[in-house]
C-alpha positions as CSV (number, residue, x, y, z in Angstrom):
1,X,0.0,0.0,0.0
2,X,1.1,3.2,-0.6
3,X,-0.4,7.0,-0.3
4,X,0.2,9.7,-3.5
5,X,-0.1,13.0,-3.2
6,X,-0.9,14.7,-6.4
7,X,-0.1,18.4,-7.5
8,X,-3.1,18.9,-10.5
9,X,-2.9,21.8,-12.5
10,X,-6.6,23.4,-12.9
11,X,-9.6,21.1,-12.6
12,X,-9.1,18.2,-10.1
13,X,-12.9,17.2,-10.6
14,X,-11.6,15.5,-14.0
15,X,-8.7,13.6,-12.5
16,X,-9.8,12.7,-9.5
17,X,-12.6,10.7,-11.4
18,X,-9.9,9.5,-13.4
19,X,-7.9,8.1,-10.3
20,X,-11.0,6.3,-9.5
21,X,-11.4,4.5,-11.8
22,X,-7.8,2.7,-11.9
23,X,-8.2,-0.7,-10.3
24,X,-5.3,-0.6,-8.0
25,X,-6.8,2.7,-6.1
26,X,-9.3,2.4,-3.1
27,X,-9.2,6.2,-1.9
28,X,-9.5,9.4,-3.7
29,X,-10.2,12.5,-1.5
30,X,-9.7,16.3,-2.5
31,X,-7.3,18.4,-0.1
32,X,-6.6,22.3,0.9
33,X,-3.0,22.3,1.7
34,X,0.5,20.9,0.3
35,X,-1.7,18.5,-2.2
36,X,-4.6,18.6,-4.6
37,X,-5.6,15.1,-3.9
38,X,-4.3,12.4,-1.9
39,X,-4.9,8.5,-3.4
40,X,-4.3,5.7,-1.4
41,X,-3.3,2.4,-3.8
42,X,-2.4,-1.5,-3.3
43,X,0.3,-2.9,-5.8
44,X,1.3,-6.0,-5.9
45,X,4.9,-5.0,-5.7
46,X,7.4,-2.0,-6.5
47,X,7.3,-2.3,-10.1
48,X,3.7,-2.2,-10.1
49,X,3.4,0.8,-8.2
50,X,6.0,2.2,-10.6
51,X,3.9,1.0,-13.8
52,X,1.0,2.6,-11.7
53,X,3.0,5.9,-11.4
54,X,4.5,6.6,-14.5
55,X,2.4,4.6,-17.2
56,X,-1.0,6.0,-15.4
57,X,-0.8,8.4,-12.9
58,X,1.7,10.9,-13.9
59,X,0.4,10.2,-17.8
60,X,-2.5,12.5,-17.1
61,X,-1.7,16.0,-18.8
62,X,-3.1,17.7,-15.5
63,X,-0.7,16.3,-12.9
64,X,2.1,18.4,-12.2
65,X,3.7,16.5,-9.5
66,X,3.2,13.5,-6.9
67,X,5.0,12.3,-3.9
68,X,4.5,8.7,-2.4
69,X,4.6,7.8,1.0
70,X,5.3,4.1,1.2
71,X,3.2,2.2,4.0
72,X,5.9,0.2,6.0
73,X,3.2,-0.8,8.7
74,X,0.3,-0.5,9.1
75,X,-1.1,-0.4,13.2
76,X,-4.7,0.7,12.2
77,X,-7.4,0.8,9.7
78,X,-11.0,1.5,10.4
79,X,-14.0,1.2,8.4
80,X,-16.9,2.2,10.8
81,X,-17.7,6.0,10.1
82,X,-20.8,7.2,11.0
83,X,-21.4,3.9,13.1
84,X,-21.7,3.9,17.2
């Protein structure tokens, strides 16, 4: 697993919808600060993230920039917003 942050130039409507629709991403979200959009994927292994990075993600003419953050561990992952 692995999060992206994405720099988008103009729209992020367009590629966030694109994001979405890759098979290997489970998490788009528009953010105000140092990124546009964050994406959280699951690769198989390095060279598929790096397939997934340069062959799709950083192919669309919008994205300026990404930087990945490379889960090492993970020590907790919820699923139960909006549940008591």
């Amino acid at each position: 697993q692995a999060m992206i942050g994405l720099t988008v130039d103009g729209d992020m409507g367009p590629v966030a919808d694109a994001l979405a629709e890759m098979p290997e991403v489970d998490y788009v979200v528009t953010t105000a600060g140092s990124f546009d959009l964050l994406v959280e994927v699951v690769c198989e292994n390095d060279d598929d993230l790096m397939d997934l990075l340069n062959e799709q993600i950083r192919a669309l003419p919008e994205v300026v920039s990404t930087e990945t953050f490379v889960y090492l561990k993970l020590h907790r992952q919820l699923y139960n917003w909006g549940t008591r």
